[in-house]
C-alpha positions in Angstrom: 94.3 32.8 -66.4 95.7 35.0 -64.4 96.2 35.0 -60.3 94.7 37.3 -58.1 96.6 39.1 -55.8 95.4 38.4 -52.3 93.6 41.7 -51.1 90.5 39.7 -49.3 90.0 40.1 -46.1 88.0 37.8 -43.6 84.9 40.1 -42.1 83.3 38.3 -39.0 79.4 39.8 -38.8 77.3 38.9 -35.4 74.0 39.3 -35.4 74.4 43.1 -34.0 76.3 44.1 -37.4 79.9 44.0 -35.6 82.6 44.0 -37.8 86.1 42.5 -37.0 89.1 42.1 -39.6 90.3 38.6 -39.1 93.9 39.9 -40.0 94.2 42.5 -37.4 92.5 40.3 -34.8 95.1 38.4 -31.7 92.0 36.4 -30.2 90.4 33.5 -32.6 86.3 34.6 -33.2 84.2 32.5 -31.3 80.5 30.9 -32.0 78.0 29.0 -30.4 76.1 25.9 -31.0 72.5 27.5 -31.9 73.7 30.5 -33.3 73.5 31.5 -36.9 76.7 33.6 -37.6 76.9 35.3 -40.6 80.9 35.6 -42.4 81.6 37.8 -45.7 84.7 38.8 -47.5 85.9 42.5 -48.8 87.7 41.7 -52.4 85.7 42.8 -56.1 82.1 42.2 -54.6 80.0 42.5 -57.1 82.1 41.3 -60.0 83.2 38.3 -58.7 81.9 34.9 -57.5 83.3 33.1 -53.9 83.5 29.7 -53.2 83.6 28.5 -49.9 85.1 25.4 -48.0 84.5 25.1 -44.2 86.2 22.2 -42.2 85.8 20.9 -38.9 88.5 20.1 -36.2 88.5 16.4 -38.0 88.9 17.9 -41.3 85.1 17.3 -42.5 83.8 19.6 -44.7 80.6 21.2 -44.2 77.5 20.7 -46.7 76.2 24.0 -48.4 72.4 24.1 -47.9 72.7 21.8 -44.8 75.3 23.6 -42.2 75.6 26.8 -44.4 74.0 29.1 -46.9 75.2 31.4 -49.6 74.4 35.1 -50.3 75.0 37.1 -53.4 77.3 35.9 -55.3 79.1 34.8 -51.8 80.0 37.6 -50.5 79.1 36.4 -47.8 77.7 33.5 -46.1 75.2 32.3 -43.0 76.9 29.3 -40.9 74.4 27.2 -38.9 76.0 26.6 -35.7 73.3 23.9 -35.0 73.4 21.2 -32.3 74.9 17.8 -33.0 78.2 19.9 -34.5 81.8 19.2 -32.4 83.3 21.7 -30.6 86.8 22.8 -31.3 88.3 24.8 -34.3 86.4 25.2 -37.9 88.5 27.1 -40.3 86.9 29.0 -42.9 88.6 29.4 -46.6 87.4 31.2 -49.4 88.2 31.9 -53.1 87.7 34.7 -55.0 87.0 34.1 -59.2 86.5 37.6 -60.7 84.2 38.0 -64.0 87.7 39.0 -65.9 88.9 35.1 -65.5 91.1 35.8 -62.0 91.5 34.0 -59.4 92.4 35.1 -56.1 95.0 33.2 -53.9 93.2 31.0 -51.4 92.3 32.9 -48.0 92.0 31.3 -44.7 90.3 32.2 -40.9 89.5 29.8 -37.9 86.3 30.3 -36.0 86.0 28.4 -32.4 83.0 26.9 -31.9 81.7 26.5 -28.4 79.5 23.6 -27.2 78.3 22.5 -24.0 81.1 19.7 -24.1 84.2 22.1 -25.3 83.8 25.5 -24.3 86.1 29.1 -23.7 84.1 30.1 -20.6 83.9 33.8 -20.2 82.5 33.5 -16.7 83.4 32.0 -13.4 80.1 32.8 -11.5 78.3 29.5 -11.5 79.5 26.7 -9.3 79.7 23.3 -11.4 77.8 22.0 -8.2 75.3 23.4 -6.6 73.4 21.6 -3.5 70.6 22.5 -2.2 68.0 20.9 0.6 64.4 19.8 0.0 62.2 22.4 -0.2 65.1 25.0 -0.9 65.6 27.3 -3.8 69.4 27.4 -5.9 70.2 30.2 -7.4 72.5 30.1 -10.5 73.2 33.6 -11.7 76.5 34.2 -14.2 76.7 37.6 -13.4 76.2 40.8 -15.2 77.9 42.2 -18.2 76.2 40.1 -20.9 73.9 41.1 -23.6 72.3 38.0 -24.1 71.6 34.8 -21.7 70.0 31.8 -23.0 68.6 29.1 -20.4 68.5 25.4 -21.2 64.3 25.3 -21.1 65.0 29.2 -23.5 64.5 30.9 -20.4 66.1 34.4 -21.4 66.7 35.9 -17.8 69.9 36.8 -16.3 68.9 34.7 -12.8 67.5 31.1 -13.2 66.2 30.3 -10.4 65.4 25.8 -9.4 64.3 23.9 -6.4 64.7 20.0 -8.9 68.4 18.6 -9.7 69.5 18.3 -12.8 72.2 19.6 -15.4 71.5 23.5 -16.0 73.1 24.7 -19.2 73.1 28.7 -19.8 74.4 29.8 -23.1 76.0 33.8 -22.7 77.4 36.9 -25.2 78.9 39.3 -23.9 79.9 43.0 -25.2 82.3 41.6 -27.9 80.0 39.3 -29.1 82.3 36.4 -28.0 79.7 33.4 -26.7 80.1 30.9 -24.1 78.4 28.1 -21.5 78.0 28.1 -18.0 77.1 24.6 -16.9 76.2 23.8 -13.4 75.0 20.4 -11.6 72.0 20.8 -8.7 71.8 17.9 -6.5 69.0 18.3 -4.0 69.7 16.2 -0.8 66.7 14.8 0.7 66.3 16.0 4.4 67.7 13.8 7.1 64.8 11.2 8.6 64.3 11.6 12.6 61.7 9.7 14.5 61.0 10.3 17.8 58.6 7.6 18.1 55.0 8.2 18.9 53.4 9.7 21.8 53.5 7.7 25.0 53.1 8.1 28.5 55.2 7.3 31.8 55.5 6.7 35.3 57.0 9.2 37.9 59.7 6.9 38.4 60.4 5.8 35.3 62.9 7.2 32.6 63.3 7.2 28.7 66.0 7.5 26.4 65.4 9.1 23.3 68.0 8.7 21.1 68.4 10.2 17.4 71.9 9.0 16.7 73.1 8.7 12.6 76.5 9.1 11.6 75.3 11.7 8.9 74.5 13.9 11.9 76.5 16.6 12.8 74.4 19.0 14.9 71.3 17.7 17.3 69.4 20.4 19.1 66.9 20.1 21.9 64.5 21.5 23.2 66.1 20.9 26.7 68.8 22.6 25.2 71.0 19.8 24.9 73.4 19.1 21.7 74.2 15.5 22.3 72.0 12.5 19.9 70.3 11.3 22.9 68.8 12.4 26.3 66.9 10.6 29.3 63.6 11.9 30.2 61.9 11.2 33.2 58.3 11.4 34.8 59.2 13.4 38.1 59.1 16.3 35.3 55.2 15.9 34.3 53.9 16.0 31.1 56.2 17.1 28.4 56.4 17.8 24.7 60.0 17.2 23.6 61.5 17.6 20.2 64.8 17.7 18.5 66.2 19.8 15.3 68.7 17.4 13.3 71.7 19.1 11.3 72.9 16.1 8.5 76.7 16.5 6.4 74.9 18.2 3.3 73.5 20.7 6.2 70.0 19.7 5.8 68.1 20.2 9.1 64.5 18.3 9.9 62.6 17.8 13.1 60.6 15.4 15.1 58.4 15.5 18.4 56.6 13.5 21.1 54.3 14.2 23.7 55.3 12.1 27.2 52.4 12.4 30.0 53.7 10.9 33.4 51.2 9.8 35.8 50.2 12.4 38.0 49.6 10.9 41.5 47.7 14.0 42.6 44.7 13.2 40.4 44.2 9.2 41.0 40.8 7.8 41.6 40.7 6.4 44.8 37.5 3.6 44.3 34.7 4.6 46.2 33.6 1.1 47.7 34.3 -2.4 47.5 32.4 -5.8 48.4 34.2 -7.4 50.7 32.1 -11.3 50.8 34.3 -13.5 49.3 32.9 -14.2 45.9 36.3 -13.2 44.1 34.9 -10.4 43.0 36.3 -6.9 44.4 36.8 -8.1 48.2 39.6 -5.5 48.2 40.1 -2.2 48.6 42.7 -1.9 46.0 43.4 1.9 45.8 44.5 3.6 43.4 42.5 2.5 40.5 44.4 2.0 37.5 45.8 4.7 36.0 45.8 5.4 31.7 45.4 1.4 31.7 48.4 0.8 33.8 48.8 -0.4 37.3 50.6 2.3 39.6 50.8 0.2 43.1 54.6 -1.0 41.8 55.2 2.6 41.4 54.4 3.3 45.4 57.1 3.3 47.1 55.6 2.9 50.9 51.9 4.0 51.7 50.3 5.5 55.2 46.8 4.7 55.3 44.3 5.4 58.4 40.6 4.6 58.2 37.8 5.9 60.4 34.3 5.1 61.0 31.4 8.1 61.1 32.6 8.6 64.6 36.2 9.4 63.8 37.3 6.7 65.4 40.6 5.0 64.0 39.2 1.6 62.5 42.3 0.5 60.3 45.9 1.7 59.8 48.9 0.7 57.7 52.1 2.2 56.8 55.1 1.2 54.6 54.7 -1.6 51.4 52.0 -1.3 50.2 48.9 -3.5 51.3 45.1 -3.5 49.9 42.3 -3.2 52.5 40.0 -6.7 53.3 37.1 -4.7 55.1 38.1 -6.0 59.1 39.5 -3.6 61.7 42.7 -3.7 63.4 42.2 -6.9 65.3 41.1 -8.7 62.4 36.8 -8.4 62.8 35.0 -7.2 59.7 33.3 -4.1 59.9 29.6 -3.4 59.0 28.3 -1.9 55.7 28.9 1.5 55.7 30.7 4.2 54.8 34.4 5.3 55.9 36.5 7.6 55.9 40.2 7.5 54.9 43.8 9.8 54.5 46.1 8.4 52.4 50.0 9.3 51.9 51.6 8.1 48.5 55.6 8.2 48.6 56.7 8.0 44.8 59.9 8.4 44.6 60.9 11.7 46.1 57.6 13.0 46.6 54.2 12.3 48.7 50.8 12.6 48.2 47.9 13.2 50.0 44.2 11.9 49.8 41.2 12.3 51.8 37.7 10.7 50.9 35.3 8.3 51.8 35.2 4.5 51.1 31.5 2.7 51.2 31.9 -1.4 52.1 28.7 -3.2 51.1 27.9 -7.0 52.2 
């Protein structure tokens, strides 16, 4: 038998039909898992039979009919890049046996093969991590430039776009038909919890802290216009509705409110009679009724009372604490059933209040 001299050359076919001599090449080809590459050889096609061997970067060979196929006479030869293979550096050899008895001289090419796991990347565009907030969008977009972009879920669009986390695999060719991955990790953060509390109501002269403090807080904003992660709110101010925008470390923001009605002393009920006959039963004039449920005489901080009979005469006065009425004038007699009429000055707190009505005493 005689040798061969080694004229073969190593052809690298893509898909697209482009053509690179492996002897004239500086850069290794590259593949990626899920590709099928197809590899021939330039010696005396047609006349001769080639026999391949492909190893892995351990040295295993690869099965014909299961990781690759032949073509003619193998001329050349489809390579399953399928998933399960290792990443890392196959190298491709191939022997030419001509129909005259020749063999050609053994000829040799490595082919990287890129995986999720190993991988040349041929873009920097996409973060490894990405986080986003609740309800938010990410955005993962390699860039332009590449002729082909395969998404994990076979999505074939340049921009994938995700509001779930997860591990988000795109597999990219660009111009020279080199492949690659772009891998990137979305966490979504939860948004921060904030609780205001419920609705509730308060006196004039009471106060309430609301306080939102959490170490994973960075920015608190209310609508008072304060930044701090609590504030004291008090009734002199009325009804109010009062909420607060939360900024957390992952710079997730969520909100909260509550409504606070204060007890507005210029709408009490001043009773409108009372029984003054000793059963036990409402012998007072106990003024102002009670207000939402709650007692407001603790909140009084002196009262001026005068009551006058039909005549306008002055039948009962009393000014500073406060004091309920028993139905007897000012030197101690009870009056008759019938109807009276009264001013009365609140002090709460800082402010006063005036009423004027009638009271009705029945025996």
């Amino acid at each position: 038998m005689k040798r061969l001299r080694n004229i073969l050359f190593l052809l690298i076919f893509s898909v697209s039909a482009f053509t690179l001599s492996a002897q004239e090449q500086a850069d290794l080809p590259m593949a990626c898992i899920g590709h099928t590459e197809r590899y021939g050889v330039k010696g005396f096609n047609g006349i001769s039979d080639f026999d391949w061997t492909i190893t892995d970067p351990d040295g295993n060979v690869l099965q014909q009919g299961t990781d690759y196929t032949l073509l003619a006479r193998g001329d050349s030869i489809d390579i399953f890049w399928r998933e399960g293979m290792k990443g890392g550096i196959y190298t491709l050899t191939v022997v030419e046996h001509t129909d005259y008895d020749c063999t050609g001289s053994p000829y040799s090419v490595n082919v990287v093969l890129n995986t999720p796991e190993i991988f040349i990347p041929i873009t920097n565009n996409i973060p490894d991590e990405v986080g986003i907030c609740f309800g938010d969008i990410a955005t993962l977009d390699p860039g332009e430039g590449f002729i082909n972009y395969l998404w994990q879920d076979s999505s074939t669009n340049q921009v994938y776009y995700t509001g779930e986390s997860g591990t988000y695999l795109v597999r990219l060719v660009d111009a020279t038909y080199s492949c690659s991955y772009g891998i990137a990790e979305v966490t979504v953060h939860p948004l921060p919890e904030v609780d205001l509390g419920n609705d509730t109501s308060i006196m004039v002269t009471q106060t309430l802290e609301l306080n939102v403090y959490d170490p994973d807080f960075t920015i608190y904003d209310w609508s008072t216009g304060a930044i701090t992660p609590s504030i004291t709110v008090d009734g002199q101010s009325g009804d109010q509705l009062i909420w607060v925008k939360v900024t957390d470390v992952n710079g997730c923001s969520n909100s909260d409110s509550i409504q606070i009605s204060a007890a507005d002393f210029s709408k009490l009920r001043i009773p409108a009679a009372f029984t003054p006959n000793k059963d036990g039963v409402n012998d007072y004039w106990d003024f102002p009724a009670p207000y939402d449920g709650k007692d407001l005489r603790e909140y009084i901080s002196s009262v001026n009372v005068k009551i006058f009979n039909r005549w306008g005469k002055l039948v009962w006065s009393h000014k500073g604490a406060y004091q309920s009425w028993d139905g007897k004038d000012l030197n101690g007699k009870e009056l008759p059933m019938d109807s009276y009429h009264y001013i009365i000055e609140f002090t709460v707190g800082e402010k006063k209040y005036e009423y004027k009505g009638s009271v009705t005493i029945i025996r």
